[in-house]
C-alpha positions in Angstrom: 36.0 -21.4 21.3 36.9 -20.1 17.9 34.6 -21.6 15.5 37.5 -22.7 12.9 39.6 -24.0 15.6 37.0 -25.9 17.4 36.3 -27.4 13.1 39.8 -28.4 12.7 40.2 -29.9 15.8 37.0 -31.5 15.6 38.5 -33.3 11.8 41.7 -34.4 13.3 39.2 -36.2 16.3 37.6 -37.6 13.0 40.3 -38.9 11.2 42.2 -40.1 14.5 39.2 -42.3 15.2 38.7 -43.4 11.5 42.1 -44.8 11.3 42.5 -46.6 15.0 39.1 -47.9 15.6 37.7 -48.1 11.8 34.5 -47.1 9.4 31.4 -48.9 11.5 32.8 -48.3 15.1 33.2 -44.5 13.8 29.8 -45.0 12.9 28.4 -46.2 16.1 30.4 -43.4 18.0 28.9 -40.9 16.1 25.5 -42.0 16.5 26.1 -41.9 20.3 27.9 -38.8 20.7 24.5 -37.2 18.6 21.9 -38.5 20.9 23.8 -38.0 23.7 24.8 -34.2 22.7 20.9 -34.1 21.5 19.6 -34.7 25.1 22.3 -32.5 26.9 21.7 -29.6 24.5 18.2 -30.0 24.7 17.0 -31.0 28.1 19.6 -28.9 29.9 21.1 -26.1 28.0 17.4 -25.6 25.7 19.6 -25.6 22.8 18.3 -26.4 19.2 20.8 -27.8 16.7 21.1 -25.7 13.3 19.6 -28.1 10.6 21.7 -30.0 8.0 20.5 -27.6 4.8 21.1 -24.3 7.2 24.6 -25.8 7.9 25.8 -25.8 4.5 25.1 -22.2 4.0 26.7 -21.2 7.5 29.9 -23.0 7.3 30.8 -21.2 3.5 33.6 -18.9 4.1 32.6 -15.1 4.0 32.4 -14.0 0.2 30.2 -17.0 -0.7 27.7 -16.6 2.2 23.9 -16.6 0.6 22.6 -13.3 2.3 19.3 -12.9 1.1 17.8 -9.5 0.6 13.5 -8.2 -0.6 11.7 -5.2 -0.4 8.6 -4.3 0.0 7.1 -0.4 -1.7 3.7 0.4 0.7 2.2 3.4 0.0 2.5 5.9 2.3 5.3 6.6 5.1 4.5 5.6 8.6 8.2 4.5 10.0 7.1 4.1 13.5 4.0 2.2 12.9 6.1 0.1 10.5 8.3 -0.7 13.4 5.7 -2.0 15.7 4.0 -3.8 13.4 7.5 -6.0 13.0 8.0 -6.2 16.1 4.5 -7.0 17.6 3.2 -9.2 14.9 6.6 -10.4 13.4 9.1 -10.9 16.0 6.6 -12.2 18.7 5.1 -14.7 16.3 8.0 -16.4 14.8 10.1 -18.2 17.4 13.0 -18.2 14.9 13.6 -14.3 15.1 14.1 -14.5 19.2 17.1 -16.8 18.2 20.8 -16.7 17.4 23.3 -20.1 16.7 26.0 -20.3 19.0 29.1 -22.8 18.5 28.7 -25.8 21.6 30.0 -28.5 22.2 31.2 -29.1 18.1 28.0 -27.9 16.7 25.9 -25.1 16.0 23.1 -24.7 17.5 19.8 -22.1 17.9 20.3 -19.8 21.2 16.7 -17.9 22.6 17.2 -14.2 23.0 15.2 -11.8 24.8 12.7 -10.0 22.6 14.8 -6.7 23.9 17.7 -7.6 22.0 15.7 -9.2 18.5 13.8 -6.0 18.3 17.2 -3.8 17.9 17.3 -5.9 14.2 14.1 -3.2 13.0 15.9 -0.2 12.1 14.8 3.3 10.9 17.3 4.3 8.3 18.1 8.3 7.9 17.8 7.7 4.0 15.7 8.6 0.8 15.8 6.3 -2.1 14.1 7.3 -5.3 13.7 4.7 -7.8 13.1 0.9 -8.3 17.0 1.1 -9.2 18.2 2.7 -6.0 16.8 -0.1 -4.2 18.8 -2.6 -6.5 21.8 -1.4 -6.1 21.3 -0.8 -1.9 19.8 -4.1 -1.8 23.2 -5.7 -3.6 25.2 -3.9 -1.6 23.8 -4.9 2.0 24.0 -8.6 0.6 27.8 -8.3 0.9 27.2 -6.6 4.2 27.4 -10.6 6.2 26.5 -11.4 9.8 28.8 -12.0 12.2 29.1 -15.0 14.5 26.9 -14.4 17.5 24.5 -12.3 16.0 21.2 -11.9 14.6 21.0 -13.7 11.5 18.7 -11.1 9.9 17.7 -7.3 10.4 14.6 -5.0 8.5 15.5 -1.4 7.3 12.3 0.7 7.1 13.5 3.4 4.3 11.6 6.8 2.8 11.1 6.3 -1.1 10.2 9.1 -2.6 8.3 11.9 -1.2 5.7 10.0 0.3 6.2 6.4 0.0 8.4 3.3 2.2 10.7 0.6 1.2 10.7 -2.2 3.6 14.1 -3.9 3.0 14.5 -7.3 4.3 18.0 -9.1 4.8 18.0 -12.7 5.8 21.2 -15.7 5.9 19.8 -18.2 4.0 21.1 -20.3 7.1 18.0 -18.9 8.6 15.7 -19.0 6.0 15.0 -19.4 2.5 12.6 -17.0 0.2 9.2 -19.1 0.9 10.4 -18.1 4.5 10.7 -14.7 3.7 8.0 -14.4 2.2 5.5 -16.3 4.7 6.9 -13.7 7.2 5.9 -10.9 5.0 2.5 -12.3 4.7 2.3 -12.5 8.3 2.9 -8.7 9.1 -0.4 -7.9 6.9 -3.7 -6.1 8.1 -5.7 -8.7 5.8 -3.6 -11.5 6.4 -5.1 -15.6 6.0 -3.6 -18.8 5.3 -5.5 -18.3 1.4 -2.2 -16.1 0.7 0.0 -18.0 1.0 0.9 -20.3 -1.8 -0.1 -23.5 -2.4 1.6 -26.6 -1.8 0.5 -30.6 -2.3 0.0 -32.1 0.9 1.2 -36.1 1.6 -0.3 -38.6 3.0 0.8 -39.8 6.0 1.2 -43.8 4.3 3.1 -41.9 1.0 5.3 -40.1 3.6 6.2 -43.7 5.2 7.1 -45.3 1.4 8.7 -42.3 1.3 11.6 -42.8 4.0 11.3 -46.2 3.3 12.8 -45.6 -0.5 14.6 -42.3 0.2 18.0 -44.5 1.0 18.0 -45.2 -2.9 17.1 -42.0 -3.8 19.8 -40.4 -2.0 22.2 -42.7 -3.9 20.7 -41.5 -7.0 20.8 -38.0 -6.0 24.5 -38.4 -5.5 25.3 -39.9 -8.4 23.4 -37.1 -10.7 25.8 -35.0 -9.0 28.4 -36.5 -9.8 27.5 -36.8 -13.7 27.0 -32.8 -13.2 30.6 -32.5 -12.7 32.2 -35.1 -14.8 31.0 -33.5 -18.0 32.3 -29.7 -18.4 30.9 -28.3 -21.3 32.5 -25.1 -21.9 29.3 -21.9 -22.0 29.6 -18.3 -21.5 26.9 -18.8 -18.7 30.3 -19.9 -16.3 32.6 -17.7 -14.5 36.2 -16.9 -15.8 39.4 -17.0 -14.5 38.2 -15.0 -11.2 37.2 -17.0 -8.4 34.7 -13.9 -7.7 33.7 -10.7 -9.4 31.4 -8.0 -8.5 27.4 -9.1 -9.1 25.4 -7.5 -11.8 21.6 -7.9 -11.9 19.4 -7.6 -14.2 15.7 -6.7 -13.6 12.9 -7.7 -16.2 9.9 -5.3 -16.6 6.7 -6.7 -14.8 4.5 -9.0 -16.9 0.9 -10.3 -16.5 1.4 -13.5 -14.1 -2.7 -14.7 -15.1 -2.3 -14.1 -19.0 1.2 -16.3 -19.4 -0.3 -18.9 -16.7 -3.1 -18.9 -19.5 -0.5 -19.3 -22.4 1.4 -22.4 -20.7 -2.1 -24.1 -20.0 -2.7 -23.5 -23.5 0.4 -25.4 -24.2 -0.7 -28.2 -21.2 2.2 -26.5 -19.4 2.4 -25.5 -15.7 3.9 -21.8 -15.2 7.4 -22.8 -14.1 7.2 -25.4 -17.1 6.8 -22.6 -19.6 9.7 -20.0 -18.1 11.9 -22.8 -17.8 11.3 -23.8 -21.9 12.4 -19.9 -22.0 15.2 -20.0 -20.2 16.1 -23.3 -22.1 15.7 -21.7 -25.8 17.3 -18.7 -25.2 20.5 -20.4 -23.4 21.2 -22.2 -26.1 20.7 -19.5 -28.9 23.0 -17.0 -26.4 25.4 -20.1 -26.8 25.7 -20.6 -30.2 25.9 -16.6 -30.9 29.2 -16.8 -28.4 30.8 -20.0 -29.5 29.9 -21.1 -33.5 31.4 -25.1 -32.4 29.2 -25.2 -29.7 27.6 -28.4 -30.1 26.1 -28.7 -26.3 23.1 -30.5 -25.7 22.1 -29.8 -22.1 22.9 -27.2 -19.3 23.1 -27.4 -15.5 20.2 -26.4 -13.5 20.1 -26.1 -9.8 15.9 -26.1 -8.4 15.0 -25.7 -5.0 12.0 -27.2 -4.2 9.8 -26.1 -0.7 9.7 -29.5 1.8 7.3 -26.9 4.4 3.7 -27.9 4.9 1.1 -26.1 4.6 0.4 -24.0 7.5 -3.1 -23.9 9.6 -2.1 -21.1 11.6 0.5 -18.1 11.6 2.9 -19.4 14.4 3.0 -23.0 12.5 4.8 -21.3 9.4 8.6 -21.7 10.8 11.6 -19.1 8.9 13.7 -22.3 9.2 15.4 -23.2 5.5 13.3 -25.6 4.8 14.7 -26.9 1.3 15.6 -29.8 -1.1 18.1 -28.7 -3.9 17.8 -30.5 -7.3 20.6 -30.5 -9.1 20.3 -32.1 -13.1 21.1 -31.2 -16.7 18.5 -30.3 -19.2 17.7 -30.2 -22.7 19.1 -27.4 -24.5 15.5 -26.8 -27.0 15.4 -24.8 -29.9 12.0 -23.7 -30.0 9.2 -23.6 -27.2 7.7 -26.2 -29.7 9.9 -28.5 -27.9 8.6 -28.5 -24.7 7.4 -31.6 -23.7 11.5 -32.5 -23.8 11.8 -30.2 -20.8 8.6 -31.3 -19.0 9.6 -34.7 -19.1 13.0 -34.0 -17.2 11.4 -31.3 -15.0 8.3 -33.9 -13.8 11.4 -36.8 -13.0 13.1 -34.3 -10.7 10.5 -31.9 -9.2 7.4 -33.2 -9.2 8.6 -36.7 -7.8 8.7 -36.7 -3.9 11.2 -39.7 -3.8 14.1 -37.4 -5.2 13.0 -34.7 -2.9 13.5 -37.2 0.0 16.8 -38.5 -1.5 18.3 -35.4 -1.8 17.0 -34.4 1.6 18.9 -37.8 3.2 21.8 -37.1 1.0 22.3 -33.4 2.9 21.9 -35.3 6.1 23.9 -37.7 5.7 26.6 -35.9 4.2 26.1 -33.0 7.3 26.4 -35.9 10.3 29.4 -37.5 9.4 31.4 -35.1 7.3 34.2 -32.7 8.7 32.9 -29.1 7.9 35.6 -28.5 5.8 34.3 -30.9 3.6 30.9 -29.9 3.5 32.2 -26.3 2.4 34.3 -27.6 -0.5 31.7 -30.2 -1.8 29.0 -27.3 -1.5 31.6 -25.5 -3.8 32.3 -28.1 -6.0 28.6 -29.4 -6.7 27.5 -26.2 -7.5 30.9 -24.7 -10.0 29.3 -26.5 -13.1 25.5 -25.4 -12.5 24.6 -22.2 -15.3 21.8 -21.6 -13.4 19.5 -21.5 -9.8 16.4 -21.1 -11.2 13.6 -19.8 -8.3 10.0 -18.9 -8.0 8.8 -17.2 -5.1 5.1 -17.1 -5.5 3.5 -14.1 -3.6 -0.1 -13.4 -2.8 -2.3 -13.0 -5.9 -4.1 -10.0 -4.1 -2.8 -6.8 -2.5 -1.8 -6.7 0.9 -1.8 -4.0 3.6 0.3 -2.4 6.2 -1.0 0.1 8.7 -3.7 0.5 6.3 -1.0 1.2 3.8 -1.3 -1.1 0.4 2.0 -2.4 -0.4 2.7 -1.4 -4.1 5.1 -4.1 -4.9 6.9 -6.9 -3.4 10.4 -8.1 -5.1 13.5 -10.5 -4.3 16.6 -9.2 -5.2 18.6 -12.4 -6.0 22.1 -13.6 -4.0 25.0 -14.7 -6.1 27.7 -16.5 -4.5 29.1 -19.9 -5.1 26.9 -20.2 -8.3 27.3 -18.9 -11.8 23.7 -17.1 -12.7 20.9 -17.0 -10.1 17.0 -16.4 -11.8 14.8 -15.4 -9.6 10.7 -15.3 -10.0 8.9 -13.3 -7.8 5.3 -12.1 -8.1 2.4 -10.0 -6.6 -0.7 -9.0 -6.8 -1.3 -11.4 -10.7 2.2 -9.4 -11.8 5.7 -11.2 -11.7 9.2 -10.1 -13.0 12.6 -11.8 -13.3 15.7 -11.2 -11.9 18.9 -12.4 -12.7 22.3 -12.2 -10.8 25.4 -13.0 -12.1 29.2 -12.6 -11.3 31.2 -9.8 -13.6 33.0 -12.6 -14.8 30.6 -14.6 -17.3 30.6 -13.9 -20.7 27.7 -13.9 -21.8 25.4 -10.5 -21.9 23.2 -11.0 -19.6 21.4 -7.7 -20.2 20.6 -9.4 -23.7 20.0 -12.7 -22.2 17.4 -10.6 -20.1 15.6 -9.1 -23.2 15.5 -12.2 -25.2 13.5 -13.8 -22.0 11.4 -10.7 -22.7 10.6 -10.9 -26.1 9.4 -14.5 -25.6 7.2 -13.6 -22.9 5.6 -10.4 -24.8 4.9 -12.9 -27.5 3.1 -15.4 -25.7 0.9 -13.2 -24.2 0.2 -11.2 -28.1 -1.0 -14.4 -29.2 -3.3 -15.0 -26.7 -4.6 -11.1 -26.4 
């Protein structure tokens, strides 16, 4: 059955029921038809329903859908060895890539397929590309290139760079996975691969995790309602879209910086690294602000954080793709100087570093994904996320090279998706370098290729004072 047909009929079932048997009977039905669905699917069909976070990517119409898009530069060009090295120590390993959703019975849910048909997603393209640039711009474009219903959600392109060299371009839906995700995978693949590569995360303990669920009801009501303040106050900032519900992306890509001498510099400051980039990002929003619009008199802006819920694998084929993320959405100080940063760190340590909000927002998603009509979920997504300025993202790589049929991979970088947000930064980094990327639609104002340098010049200056 159609996918938007079966979602419209499945709203008017909704609202049918709503109005002739009421709010807690249409609670109680729902709850049965979920288990009951849950054991057919599962038992019978081996069906495995799409989580709540993937939904809310999948359900956005075409030209918002998050396709997510890396690359990897090895040394050396070895296409075919590439290939099996995908296929025998990627593929096989993670469940997720022998999978496909499929629409059933009002849902969407996880469908095995044969290792035959996963391992036509590794693909030899007939192409050279010849600078860092080149991948960009393919990169962007192949992020507009979406999946179709009933297929693979993702697909590797093993490309010639240069003379001698390979690009390894990765494209994932975000319904599938999210950059740790990515990332994990790419770890995987390696000759010298071990858990110490990956990055790493606190671990909780299994009474916190019970206080945890325990409290996360009030933290989801919380999490709702700093949404809701998100959107109530619209301060007007060249960081937001025009007119056009969607212009083309540009990107910006910062040079490569020293990721041990500016971890240095923000312990200096008692800062953590993220801590630090976000007092940047802070400083030099507001000064591109008040250079654009002389009454600007704003105080905050709107930052969206995704925070990593995955434990911390013991061995490769425990690390699942699955999106496995909370979203915190919240405003923050606009500073003036990186003098000012405990302002930040205070907001920063209330949102991110607190598990409870984690778990709220977590609850919130499910909630909101159980009993809401899809259509709903799509124009909430939409509507949540039209005041934030900016996703900000680090995707930590391994702090030591890694290898590829003996090949050392030169560089690994995430080129970052832009869709139903305004400005997307994304911090990636390998082997003790990192760089930032920013994505943003034609349509904002501000110059983001200044914004980019200003981010820059901070940076370089930190790290003179500590040379």
């Amino acid at each position: 059955m159609n996918s938007f047909f079966s979602f419209l009929v499945s709203s008017i079932i909704n609202v049918l029921l709503y109005y002739y048997v009421g709010f807690y009977y249409l609670i109680i039905i729902r709850i049965a038809h979920f288990t009951l669905v849950h054991l057919i699917t599962k038992y019978i069909f081996n069906l495995e329903r799409l989580g709540e976070i993937g939904l809310i990517f999948y359900v956005m119409p075409d030209h918002k859908k998050f396709i997510m898009t890396g690359f990897m530069h090895l040394e050396g060009y070895k296409p075919n060895e590439m290939k099996e090295i995908i296929l025998n120590r990627g593929i096989k390993n993670f469940s997720m890539l022998r999978k496909k959703l499929t629409y059933f019975f009002g849902n969407y849910y996880w469908k095995d397929v044969s290792l035959e048909e996963a391992s036509k997603s590794i693909k030899i393209i007939d192409k050279q590309l010849n600078s860092y640039k080149d991948i960009q711009d393919y990169g962007l474009k192949e992020q507009e290139r979406i999946f179709k219903e009933d297929e693979l959600l993702y697909e590797f392109q093993i490309i010639k760079f240069g003379e001698n060299d390979t690009v390894v371009l990765t494209k994932f839906d975000h319904t599938l996975s999210d950059g740790l995700g990515m990332l994990g995978f790419s770890i995987g693949l390696s000759d010298n691969y071990d858990l110490s590569l990956f990055p790493q995360m606190p671990t909780i303990s299994l009474m916190t995790m019970l206080i945890l669920h325990l409290a996360s009801p009030f933290y989801a009501l919380i999490a709702l309602l700093t949404s809701i303040q998100v959107q109530i106050k619209h301060i007007v900032s060249p960081f937001k879209r025009g007119n056009k519900e969607k212009g083309n992306k540009i990107v910006e890509l910062s040079k490569y910086f020293n990721f041990t001498k500016v971890s240095n510099a923000a312990k200096k400051m008692g800062l953590s690294f993220n801590d630090l980039l976000i007092t940047i990002i802070s400083k030099n929003t507001k000064k591109m602000n008040v250079l654009d619009t002389k009454e600007f008199s704003g105080k905050e802006f709107v930052v969206s954080i995704p925070v990593s819920l995955r434990p911390m694998p013991k061995t490769l084929k425990e690390f699942v793709i699955n999106n496995q993320v909370s979203n915190q959405i919240f405003k923050c100080p606009l500073v003036n100087d990186l003098s000012e940063h405990k302002k930040i760190q205070s907001v920063l340590n209330k949102y991110l570093k607190n598990p409870f909000y984690n778990m709220g927002n977590v609850l919130q998603y499910n909630i909101g994904t159980f009993f809401a009509p899809n259509f709903l979920i799509q124009y909430t997504s939409e509507e949540t996320t039209k005041n934030v300025d900016f996703i900000i993202s680090n995707v930590p790589g391994p702090k030591k090279p890694i290898y590829y049929a003996g090949c050392k991979v030169l560089n690994m970088v995430s080129i970052p998706t832009q869709a139903i947000v305004n400005n997307f930064i994304l911090i990636c980094s390998y082997d003790d370098r990192f760089s930032i990327s920013i994505a943003s639609d034609e349509s904002i104002k501000a110059n983001m290729t200044d914004f980019k340098k200003m981010l820059e010049e901070d940076i370089d200056n930190l790290i003179l004072k500590i040379d």
